[in-house]
BALO-672496 format. One record per residue (C-alpha): x, y, z; residue in three letters. Coordinates in steps of 0.05 Angstrom, whole numbers, plus 5000, padded with zeros to 4 digits. Each point is the difference from the previous one (the first is absolute). Example, Ala and Ser with C-alpha at 12.3 -4.5 7.8 and 13.67 -1.06 7.14 Angstrom:
BEGIN
524649105156Ala 502750694987Ser 
END
This chain:
BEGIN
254723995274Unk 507249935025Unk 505150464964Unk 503649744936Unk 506750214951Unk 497849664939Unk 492950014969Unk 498049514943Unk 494850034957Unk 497949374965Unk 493349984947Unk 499649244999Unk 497749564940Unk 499149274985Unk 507849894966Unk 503850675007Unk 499750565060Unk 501350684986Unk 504950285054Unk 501950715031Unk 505050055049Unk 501750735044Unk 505150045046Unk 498050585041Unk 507250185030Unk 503150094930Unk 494150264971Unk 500449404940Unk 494149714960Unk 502349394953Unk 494149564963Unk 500049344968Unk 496749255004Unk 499649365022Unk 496849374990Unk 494749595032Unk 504549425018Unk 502549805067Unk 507150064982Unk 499650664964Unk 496850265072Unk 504449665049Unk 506850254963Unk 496050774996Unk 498950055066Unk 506549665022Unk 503850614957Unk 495350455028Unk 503449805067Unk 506650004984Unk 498950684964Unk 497350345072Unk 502149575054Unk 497850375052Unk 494050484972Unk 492949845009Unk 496449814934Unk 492450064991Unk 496649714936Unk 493350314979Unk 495349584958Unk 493149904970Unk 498149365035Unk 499449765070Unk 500549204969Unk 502649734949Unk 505549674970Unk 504150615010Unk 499750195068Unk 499449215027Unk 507550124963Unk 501950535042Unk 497449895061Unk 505749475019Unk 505050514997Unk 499850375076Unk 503250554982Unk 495250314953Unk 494650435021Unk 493549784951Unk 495950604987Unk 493549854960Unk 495750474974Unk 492549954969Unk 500350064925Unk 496050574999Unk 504250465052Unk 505249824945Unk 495050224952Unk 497550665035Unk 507250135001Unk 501749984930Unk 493750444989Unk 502550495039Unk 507050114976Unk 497249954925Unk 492750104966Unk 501349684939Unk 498249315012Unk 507149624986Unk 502349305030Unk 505749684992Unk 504449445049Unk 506650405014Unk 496750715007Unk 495049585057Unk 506249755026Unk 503150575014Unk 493650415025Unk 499049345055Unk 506150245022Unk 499650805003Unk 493449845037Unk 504049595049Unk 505650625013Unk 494350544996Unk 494649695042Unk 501949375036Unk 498350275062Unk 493449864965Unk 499849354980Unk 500849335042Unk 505349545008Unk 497649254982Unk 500849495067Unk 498349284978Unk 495849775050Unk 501649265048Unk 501049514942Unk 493749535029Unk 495950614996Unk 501550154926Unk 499249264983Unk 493350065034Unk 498250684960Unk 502049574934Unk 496349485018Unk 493650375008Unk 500750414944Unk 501349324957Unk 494849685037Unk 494450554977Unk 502150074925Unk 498649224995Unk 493350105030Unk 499250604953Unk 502249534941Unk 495849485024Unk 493550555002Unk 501250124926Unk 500149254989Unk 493349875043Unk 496650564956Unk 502249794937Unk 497849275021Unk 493650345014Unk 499350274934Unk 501149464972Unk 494849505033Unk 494750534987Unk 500749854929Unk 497449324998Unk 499949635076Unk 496950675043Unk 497249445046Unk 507649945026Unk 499150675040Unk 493949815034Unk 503649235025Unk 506250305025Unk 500450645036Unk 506850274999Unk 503349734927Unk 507049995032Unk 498849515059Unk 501549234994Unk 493149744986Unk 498450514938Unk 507049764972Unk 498849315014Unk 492450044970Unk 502550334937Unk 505049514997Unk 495749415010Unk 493950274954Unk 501250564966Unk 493950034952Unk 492349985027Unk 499149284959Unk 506649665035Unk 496850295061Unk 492649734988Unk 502849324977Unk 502949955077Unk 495549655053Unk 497050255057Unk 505649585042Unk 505450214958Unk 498050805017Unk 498149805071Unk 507249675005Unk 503750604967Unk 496850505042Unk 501249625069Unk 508349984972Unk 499750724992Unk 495950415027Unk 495750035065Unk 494049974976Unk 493149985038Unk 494949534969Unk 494850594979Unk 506550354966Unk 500449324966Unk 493349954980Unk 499850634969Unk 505549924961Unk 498549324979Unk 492850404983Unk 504350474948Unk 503949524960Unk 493049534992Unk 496250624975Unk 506050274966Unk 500350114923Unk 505750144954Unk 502250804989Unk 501849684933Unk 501349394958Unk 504450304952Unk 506649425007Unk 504750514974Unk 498150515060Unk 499449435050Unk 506249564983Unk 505150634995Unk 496950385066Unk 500449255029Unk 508550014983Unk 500550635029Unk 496549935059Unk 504449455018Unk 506350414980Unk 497550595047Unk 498449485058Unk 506849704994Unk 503250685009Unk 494750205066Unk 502549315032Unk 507350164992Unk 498050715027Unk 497049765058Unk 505949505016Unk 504450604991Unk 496850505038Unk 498549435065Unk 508149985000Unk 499950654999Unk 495549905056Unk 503749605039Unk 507150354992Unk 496450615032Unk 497049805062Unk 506749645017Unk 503650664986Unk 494750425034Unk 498549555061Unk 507150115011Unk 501850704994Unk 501650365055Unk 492950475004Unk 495849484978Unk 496350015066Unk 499450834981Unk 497049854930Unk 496049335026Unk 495450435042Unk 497150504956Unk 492349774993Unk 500449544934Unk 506350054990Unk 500549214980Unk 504349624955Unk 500750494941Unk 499750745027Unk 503449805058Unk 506149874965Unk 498650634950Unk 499350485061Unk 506749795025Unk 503350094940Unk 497250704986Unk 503250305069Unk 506249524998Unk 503949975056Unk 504750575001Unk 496050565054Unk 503950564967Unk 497849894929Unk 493550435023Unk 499750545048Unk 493250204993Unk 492849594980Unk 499550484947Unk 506449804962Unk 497249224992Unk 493050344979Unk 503750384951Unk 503749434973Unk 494849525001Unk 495350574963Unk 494850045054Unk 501350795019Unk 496850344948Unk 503150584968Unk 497750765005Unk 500650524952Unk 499450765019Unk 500450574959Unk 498150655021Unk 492749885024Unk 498549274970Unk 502049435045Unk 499449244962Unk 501449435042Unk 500549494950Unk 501349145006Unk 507949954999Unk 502449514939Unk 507550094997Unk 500849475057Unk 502549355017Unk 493449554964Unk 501349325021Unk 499850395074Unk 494450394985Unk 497249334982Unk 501149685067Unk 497850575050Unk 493350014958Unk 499249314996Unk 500949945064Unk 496250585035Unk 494449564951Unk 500649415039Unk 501250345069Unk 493050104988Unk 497749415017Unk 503549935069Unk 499950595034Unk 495150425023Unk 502150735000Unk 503149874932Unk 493449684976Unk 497150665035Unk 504250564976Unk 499749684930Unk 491550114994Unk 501450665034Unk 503950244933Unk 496149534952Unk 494750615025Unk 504550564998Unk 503149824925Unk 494849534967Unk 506149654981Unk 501949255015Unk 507350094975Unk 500950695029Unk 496849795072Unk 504749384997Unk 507150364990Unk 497350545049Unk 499749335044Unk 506849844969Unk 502450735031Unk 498249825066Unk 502849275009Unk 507550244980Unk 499850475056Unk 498849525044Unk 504249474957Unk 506050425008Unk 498950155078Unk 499849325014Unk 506049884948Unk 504050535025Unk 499549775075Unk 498349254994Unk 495149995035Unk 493649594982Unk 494550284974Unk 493749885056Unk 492350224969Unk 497450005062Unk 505350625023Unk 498850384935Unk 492849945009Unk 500550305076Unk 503850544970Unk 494050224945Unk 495850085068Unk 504650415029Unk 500950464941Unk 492149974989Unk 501549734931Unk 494650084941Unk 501349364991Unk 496749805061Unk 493350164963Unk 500849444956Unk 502849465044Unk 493549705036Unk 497349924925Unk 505649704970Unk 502449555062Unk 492649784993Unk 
END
């Protein structure tokens, strides 16, 4: 982190920020506040400059986003130095036992732990601005799917109370033809009172359907029976099934923009072709890969600083004689969530991976643990290829297990098989 005069602490909240401000060459500390309004910021920050013309000014905060720093980041001159809440925390331990928290005191310790130990901490570099819409995107992108999980479950629920035959006619209750089915018949009597054509018809719209598939759901709803006949159970599940199906369709429209805006973004990034060649690395984890590394090379120097981040390392604990290596969960989660989801799918198209992965499903016993160990693997080579853009080629990694005599090797003929 580059050297600076004038160190600012700042303990952010949603209307007022708690401010301390050191100048280190007159030895100074002065605290106070300001609001959470564009103005109040801009005319801050432009006294801050006519205050110290010429001195550098870092700002250390409790975020890395947020309303806050997307505020401060416009203004070149500052030097943005976030901090994880709990370093702040550890921090405030450490000077005092007895528990206390207030805004200005965190102010001004944000800045003491700037002047003490900023050789420490990190200075914040936004990353190219099509990269950080694409890392917004994604993240958007996978809370609606997460929103839209909850919604499929609950719609779930609710069907088992008094239409259970719904799960057995439509597999997945998100896609178009379980919306459009529920939509269409939402009881098992609307759905008996429909003619063979009329289901025939419906299932050739939407869904491919095969005609013993068709047969044996046409089988179901003739043998079917109620779950109940209760009208007060049946008509208010009925109302809000169709409320929950209304919200999954609106979802789905949502999340195929989503969809959309992110291949367009990703197919033109500058190390798409890097990103497109990792085995399975499709339309969705393509675009989350690229976002994790970004595109500035000197954000990382090492592998082991993204599997930090991204909570893949683990952490180990020694004392004395006892060693604990233990599964890391301070950590970036929506990262951890991509390398594991994605050393997951890997599975599925590439050999070694699919080899090395039943190698430590042996060793641990563990799905979960054999997949991040997986995980461990595929950032290393991730972050070769990242580093010196060059694309990644199976075939080459593969000669060079042979020449290492990998234990992997073992488990290849099997698993290729």
């Amino acid at each position: 982190m580059k050297p600076f005069q004038v160190a600012i602490g700042m303990d952010w909240a949603d209307e007022k920020h708690a401010i301390c401000v050191i100048d280190r060459e007159k030895d100074t500390k002065e605290s106070g506040s300001l609001e959470q309004t564009p103005e109040a910021i801009s005319d801050w920050v432009n006294s801050l400059r006519l205050r110290f013309p010429d001195a550098p000014i870092a700002v250390c905060l409790e975020q890395s986003r947020g309303a806050l720093i997307y505020a401060l980041m416009k203004f070149e001159f500052l030097t943005l130095v976030p901090v994880n809440p709990k370093q702040l925390a550890r921090f405030r331990e450490a000077l005092g036992s007895s528990g206390a928290k207030d805004d200005p005191e965190d102010a001004e310790l944000l800045a003491e732990l700037l002047v003490k130990h900023g050789e420490r901490l990190r200075e914040w570099k936004p990353d190219t601005e099509e990269t950080r819409l694409l890392t917004f995107l994604n993240e958007d992108r996978r809370s609606l799917v997460d929103e839209r999980t909850a919604l499929t479950n609950r719609l779930k629920s609710q069907l088992k109370q008094y239409f259970p035959q719904a799960l057995r006619l439509c597999s997945t209750l998100h896609t178009p033809l379980a919306c459009a089915l529920l939509e269409h018949w939402s009881s098992l009597p609307e759905l008996q009172q429909a003619s063979e054509e009329e289901i025939r018809e419906f299932y050739r719209k939407y869904g491919r359907c095969s005609e013993k598939q068709l047969q044996d759901r046409l089988r179901i709803i003739d043998n079917a029976i109620p779950l109940t006949t209760d009208h007060a159970i049946v008509k208010s599940r009925q109302l809000l099934v169709h409320a929950t199906v209304c919200q999954i369709k609106e979802l789905n429209k949502a999340i195929s923009e989503y969809d959309g805006q992110i291949e367009t973004l990703f197919t033109k990034h500058t190390d798409y072709q890097i990103f497109k060649a990792f085995p399975g690395a499709g339309r969705a984890m393509g675009p989350r890969l690229l976002s994790a590394f970004g595109t500035d090379r000197e954000r990382f120097s090492t592998a082991a600083d993204v599997q930090c981040m991204g909570g893949i390392a683990p952490v180990t604990r020694r004392s004395g004689k006892s060693k604990v290596v233990l599964r890391r969960w301070a950590c970036n989660k929506f990262l951890l969530q991509t390398f594991h989801e994605y050393a997951a799918h890997s599975i599925k198209f590439s050999a070694w991976a699919r080899a090395y992965y039943v190698m430590m499903t042996e060793r641990t016993g563990a799905h979960h643990a054999a997949v991040r160990a997986l995980a461990f693997k595929w950032i290393r080579i991730m972050f070769r290829c990242w580093k010196d853009r060059t694309l990644y080629d199976e075939s080459q990694y593969l000669a060079r297990l042979k020449s290492q005599n990998s234990p992997i090797l073992k488990y290849l003929a099997s698993a290729t098989a």
